[in-house]
C-alpha positions as CSV (number, residue, x, y, z in Angstrom):
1,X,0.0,0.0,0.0
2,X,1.3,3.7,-0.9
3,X,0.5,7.0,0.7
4,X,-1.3,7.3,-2.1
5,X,-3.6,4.2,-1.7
6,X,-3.6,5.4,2.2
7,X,-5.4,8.7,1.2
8,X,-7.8,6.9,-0.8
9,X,-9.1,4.8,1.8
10,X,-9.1,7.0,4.6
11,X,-11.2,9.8,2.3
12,X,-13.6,7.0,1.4
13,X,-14.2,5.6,4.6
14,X,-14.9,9.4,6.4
15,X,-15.9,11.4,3.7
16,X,-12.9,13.6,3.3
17,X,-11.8,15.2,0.7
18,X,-8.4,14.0,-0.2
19,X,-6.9,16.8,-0.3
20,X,-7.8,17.3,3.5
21,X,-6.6,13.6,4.2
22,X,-3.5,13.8,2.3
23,X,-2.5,17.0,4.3
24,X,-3.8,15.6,7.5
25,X,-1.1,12.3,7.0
26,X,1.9,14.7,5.4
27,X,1.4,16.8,8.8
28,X,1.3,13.7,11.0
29,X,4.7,12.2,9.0
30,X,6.1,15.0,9.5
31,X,5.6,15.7,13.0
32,X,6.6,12.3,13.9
33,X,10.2,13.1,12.2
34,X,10.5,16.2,14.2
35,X,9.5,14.8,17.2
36,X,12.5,12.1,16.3
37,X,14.8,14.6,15.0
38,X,14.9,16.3,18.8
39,X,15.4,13.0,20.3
40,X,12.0,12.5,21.7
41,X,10.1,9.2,20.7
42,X,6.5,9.0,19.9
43,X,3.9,6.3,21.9
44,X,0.8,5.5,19.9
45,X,-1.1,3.3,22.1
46,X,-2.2,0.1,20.5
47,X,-0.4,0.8,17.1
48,X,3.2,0.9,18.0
49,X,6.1,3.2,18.8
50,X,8.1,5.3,16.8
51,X,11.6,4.9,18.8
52,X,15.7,6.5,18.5
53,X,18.1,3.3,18.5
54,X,21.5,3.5,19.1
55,X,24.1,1.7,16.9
56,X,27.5,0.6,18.4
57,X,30.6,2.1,16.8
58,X,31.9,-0.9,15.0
59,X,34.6,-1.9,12.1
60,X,33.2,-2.6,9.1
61,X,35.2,-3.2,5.2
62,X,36.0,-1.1,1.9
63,X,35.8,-4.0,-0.2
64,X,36.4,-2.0,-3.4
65,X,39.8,-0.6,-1.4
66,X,40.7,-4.2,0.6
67,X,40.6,-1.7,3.7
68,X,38.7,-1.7,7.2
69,X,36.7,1.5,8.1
70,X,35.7,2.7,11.4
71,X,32.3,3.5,11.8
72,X,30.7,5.5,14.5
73,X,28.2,5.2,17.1
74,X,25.3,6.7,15.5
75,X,21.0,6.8,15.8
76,X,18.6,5.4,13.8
77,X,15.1,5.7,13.7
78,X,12.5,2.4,14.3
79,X,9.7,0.8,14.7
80,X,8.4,-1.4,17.5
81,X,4.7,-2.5,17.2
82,X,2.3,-2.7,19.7
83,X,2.0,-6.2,21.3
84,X,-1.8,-6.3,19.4
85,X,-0.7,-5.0,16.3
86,X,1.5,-8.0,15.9
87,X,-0.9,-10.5,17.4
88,X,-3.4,-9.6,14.5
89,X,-0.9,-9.6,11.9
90,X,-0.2,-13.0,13.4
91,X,-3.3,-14.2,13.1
92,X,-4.7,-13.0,10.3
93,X,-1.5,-12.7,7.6
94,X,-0.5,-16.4,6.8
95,X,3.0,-17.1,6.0
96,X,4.2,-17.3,2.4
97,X,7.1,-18.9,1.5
């Protein structure tokens, strides 16, 4: 599913316009980067949580140069999914292989 496909469905099943929705989602994406940017992680109950992670500094390989490279400790954004959310995608997604 796109953002664009996400608009559609949420206009049809309330009525918006989609202009309204799209600008509704583009704020919420938006703030939830902020919010991440400043180091603060965002809590939606019963959906998930939008969380910092820290990576390790660790040593990792130039294979084009045959030479090992130091990479720093650094943040990345994540994730986690609320203990529901995963027990419906459990139980209702079945496993391809």
């Amino acid at each position: 599913m796109t953002k664009a496909d996400l608009v559609a469905k949420i206009s049809e099943k309330l009525g918006m316009e989609k202009g309204d929705v799209q600008a509704t989602i583009e704020t919420f994406m938006t703030e939830v980067k902020d919010s991440l940017e400043s180091g603060d992680n965002v809590y939606l109950r019963g959906f998930g949580s939008f969380i910092i992670k820290k990576r390790a500094e660790k040593t990792g390989r130039n294979i084009s140069k045959n030479t090992t490279i130091k990479i720093p400790a650094h943040n990345i954004p994540a994730f986690k999914p609320a203990k529901v959310f995963v027990e419906g995608v459990k139980a209702n997604v079945e496993v391809k292989n």
